[in-house]
C-alpha positions in Angstrom: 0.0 0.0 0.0 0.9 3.3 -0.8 0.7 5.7 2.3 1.3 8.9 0.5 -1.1 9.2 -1.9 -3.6 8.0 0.3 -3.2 10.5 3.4 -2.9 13.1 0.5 -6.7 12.7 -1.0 -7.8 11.6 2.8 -6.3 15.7 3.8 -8.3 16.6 0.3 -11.7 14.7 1.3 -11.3 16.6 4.8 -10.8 20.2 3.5 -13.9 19.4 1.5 -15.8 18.5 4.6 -14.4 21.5 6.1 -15.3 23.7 3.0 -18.8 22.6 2.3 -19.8 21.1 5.7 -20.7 17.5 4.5 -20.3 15.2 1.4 -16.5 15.2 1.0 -16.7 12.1 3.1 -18.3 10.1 0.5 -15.1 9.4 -1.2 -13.7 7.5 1.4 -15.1 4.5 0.6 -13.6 4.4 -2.9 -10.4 5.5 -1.9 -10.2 2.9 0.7 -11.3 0.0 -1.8 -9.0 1.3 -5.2 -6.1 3.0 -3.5 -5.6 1.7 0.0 -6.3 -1.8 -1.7 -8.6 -2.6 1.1 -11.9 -5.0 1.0 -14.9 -3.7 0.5 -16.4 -4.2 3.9 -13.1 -3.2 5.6 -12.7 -0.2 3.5 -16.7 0.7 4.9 -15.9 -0.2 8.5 -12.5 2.0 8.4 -14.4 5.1 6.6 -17.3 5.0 9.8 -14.4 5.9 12.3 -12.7 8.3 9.9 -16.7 9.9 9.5 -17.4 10.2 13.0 -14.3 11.1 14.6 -13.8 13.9 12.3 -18.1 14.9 12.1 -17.2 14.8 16.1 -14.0 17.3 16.2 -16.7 19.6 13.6 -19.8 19.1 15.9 -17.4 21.0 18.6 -18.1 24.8 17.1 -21.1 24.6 16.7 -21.9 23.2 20.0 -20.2 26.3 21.3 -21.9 28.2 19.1 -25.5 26.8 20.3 -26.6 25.5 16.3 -27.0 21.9 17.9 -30.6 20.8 18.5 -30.2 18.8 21.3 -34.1 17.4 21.5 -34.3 16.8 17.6 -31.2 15.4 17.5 -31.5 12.7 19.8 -34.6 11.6 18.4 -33.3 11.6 15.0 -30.0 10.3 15.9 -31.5 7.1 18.5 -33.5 5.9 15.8 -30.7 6.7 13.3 -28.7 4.5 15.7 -31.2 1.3 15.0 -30.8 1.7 11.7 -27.4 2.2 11.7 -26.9 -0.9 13.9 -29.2 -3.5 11.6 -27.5 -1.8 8.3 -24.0 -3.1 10.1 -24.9 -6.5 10.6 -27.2 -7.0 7.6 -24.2 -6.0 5.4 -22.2 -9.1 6.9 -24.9 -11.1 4.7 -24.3 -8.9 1.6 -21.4 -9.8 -1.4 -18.9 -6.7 -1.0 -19.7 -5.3 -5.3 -23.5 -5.6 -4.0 -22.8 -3.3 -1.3 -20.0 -1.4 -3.5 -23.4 -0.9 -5.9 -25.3 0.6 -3.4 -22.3 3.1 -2.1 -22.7 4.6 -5.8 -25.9 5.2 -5.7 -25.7 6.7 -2.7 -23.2 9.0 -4.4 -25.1 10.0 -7.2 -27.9 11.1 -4.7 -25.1 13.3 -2.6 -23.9 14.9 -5.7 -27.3 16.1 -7.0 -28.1 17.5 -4.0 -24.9 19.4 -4.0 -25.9 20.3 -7.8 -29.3 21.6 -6.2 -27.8 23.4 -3.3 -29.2 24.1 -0.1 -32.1 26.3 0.6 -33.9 27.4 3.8 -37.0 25.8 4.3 -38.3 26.0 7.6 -41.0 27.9 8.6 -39.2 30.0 11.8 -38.7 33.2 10.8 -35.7 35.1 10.9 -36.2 36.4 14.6 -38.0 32.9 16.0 -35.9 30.4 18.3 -33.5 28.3 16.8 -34.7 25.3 17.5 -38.9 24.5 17.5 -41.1 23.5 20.0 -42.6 21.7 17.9 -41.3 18.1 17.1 -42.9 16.1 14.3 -41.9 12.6 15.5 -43.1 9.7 13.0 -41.3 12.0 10.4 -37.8 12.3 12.1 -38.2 8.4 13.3 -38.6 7.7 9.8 -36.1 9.5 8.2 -33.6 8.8 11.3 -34.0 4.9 11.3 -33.8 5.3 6.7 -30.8 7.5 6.9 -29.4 4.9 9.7 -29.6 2.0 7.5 -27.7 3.3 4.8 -24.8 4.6 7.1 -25.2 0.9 8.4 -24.6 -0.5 5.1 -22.3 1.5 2.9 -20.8 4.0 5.4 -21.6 7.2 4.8 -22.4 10.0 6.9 -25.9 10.9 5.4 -25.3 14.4 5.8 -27.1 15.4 2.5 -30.3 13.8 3.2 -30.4 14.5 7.1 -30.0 18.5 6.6 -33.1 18.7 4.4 -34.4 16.5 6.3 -34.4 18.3 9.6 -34.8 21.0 7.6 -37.8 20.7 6.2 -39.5 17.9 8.3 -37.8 19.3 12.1 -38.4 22.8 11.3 -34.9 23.6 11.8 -33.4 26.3 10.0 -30.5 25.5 7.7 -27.8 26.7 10.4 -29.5 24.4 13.4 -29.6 21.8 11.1 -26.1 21.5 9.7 -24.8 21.7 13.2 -27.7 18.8 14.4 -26.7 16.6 11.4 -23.1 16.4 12.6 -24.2 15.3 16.2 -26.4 12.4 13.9 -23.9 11.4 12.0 -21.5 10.6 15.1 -24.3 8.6 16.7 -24.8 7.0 13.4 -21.3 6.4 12.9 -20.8 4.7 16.4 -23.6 2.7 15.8 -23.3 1.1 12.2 -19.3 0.0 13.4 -20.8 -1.7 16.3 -22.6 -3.6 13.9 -19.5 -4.1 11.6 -17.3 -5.4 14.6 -19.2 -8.8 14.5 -17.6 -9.8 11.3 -14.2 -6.8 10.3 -11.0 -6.6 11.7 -9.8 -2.8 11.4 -6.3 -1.6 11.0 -6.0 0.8 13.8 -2.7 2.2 13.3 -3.8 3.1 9.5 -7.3 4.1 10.5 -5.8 6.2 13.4 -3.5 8.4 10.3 -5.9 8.4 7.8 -8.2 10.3 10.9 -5.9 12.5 11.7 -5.3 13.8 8.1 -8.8 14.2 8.0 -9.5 15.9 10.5 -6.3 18.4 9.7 -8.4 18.7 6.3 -11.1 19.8 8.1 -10.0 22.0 10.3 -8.3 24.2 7.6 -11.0 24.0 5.1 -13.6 25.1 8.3 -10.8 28.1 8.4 -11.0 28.7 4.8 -15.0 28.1 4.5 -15.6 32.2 5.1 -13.0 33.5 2.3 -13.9 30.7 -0.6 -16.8 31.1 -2.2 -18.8 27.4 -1.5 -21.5 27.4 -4.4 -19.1 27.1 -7.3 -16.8 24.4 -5.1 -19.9 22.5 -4.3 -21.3 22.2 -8.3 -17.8 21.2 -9.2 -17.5 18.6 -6.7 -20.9 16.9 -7.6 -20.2 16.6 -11.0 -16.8 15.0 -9.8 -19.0 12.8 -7.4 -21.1 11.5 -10.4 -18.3 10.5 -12.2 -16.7 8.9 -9.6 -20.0 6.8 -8.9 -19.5 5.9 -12.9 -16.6 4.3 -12.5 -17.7 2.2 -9.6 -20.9 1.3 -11.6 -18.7 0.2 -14.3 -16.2 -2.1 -12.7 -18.9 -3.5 -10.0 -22.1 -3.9 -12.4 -22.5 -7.0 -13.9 -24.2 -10.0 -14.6 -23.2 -12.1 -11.6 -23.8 -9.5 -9.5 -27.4 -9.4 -10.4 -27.2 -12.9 -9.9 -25.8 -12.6 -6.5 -28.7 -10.3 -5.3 -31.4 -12.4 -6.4 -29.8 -15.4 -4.7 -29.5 -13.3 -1.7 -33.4 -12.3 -1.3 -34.5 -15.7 -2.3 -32.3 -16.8 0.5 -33.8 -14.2 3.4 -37.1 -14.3 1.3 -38.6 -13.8 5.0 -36.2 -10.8 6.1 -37.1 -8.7 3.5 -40.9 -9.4 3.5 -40.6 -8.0 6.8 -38.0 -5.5 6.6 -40.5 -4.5 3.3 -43.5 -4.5 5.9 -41.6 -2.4 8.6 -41.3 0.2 5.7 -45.0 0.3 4.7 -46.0 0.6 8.5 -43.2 3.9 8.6 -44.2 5.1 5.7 -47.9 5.3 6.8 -46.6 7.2 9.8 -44.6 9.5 8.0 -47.2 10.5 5.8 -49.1 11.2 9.2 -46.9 13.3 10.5 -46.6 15.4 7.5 -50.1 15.8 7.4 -50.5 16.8 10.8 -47.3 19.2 10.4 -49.2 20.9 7.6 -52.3 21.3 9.3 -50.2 22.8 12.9 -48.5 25.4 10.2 -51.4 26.2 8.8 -53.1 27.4 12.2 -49.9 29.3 12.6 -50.1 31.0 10.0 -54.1 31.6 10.9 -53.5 32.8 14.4 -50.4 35.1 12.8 -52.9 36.7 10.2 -55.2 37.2 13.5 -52.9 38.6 15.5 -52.1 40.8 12.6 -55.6 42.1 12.4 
């Protein structure tokens, strides 16, 4: 293996963290697998330290700052924890290109949300608390326990779905809600390597350096965040992110791997009637909650227009 190159992209994916606070972990995977030479499963194991630990030494400012939801973030990130924790030890039963397969489309849905951006969507206004009273919780459950399940499996922090997700579902405004995601993503992170422990073996001494650089990378991109202009960084990176997922779609999708997932469901036919059940139920609930959220902003807005009067 080649330490070099390695720490050098690892200080890169880092100072993209840093820079656009989230998504520049989701080439660690890759890196792991094609440069550090490193098995799949390994490779996913080794990236959830490297995720938390430095989405940990970034929750710190903004902790100190007070953009952590404490209440919103526990709920999201306990059931995120679940997830997390099944994800981990259902990806002991899945072939590593299967779950190699799944990392890339998890890519392609980080990179066109960086190509969308990030807008304000809560309904707080500008002088209102940070963090709502309000707490719709078969939405967060449901989000938390889906975003869990894919840290669980492939390894990645989530960041681009739990922001909008907070931020539109929570109520959070976009500030709160970065700051939140990063407390979710450790608990995430913690969670999904206890359920990889059962069945990897991690290099500690490599995982330890490649944490380090990381976090260095972070540290100076957070420093450099107010001078560089993000929006043109983040478009850039996206479209680097889709080509990245590209290549792994090309060298992991094939045939036999098809093959491989259908003998895998006909094996746990069971498993994933139920796991397909426990979705339905979820679903049904997150749909409630989204009605009911509508309906309590629409009385807002009511008594506002009242008030107003």
């Amino acid at each position: 293996m080649n330490l070099l190159p390695l720490l050098a992209i690892t200080l890169i994916v880092g100072l993209l963290l840093g820079l656009l606070g989230g998504g520049g972990s989701i080439l660690m995977v890759p890196v792991l697998v094609y440069l550090g030479g490193l098995e799949a499963k390994t490779a996913i194991a080794t990236s959830l330290v490297v995720v938390g630990l430095t989405s940990l030494v970034a929750a710190i400012g903004h902790v100190r700052g007070g953009r952590v939801c404490w209440r919103n973030g526990l709920a999201f990130g306990l059931s995120g924890m679940a997830g997390a924790y099944g994800g981990g030890r259902l990806a002991a039963y899945v072939p590593g290109n299967l779950l190699l397969l799944m990392f890339a489309l998890v890519m392609l849905g980080t990179a066109f949300s960086m190509l969308a951006g990030r807008k304000d969507r809560s309904t707080i206004p500008a002088d209102g608390p940070l963090c709502p009273t309000f707490l719709n919780l078969p939405a967060i459950l449901f989000d938390g326990f889906l975003v869990g399940m894919i840290t669980g499996l492939v390894g990645v922090g989530g960041g681009f779905v739990i922001v909008p997700a907070l931020n539109i579902l929570g109520g959070l405004p976009l500030r709160a809600a970065i700051g939140t995601s990063l407390l979710i993503i450790v608990m995430n992170s913690l969670a999904a390597l206890a359920g990889y422990s059962h069945t990897v073996v991690i290099d500690m001494r490599l995982t330890g350096i490649i944490t380090l650089a990381a976090v260095l990378g972070s540290l100076v991109g957070s420093f450099l965040s107010s001078r560089v202009s993000s929006h043109g960084l983040r478009r850039v990176f996206g479209v680097f992110v889709i080509a990245v997922a590209g290549y792994l779609l090309y060298r992991e999708l094939s045939w036999r791997a098809l093959q491989e997932l259908r003998e895998l469901v006909e094996q746990h036919h069971e498993f994933f009637r139920g796991l397909l059940t426990a979705l339905v139920v979820m679903c049904l609930y997150w749909f409630r909650g989204m009605v009911h959220h509508r309906h309590q902003s629409r009385l807002a807005a009511q008594d506002v227009e009242r008030t107003r009067d």
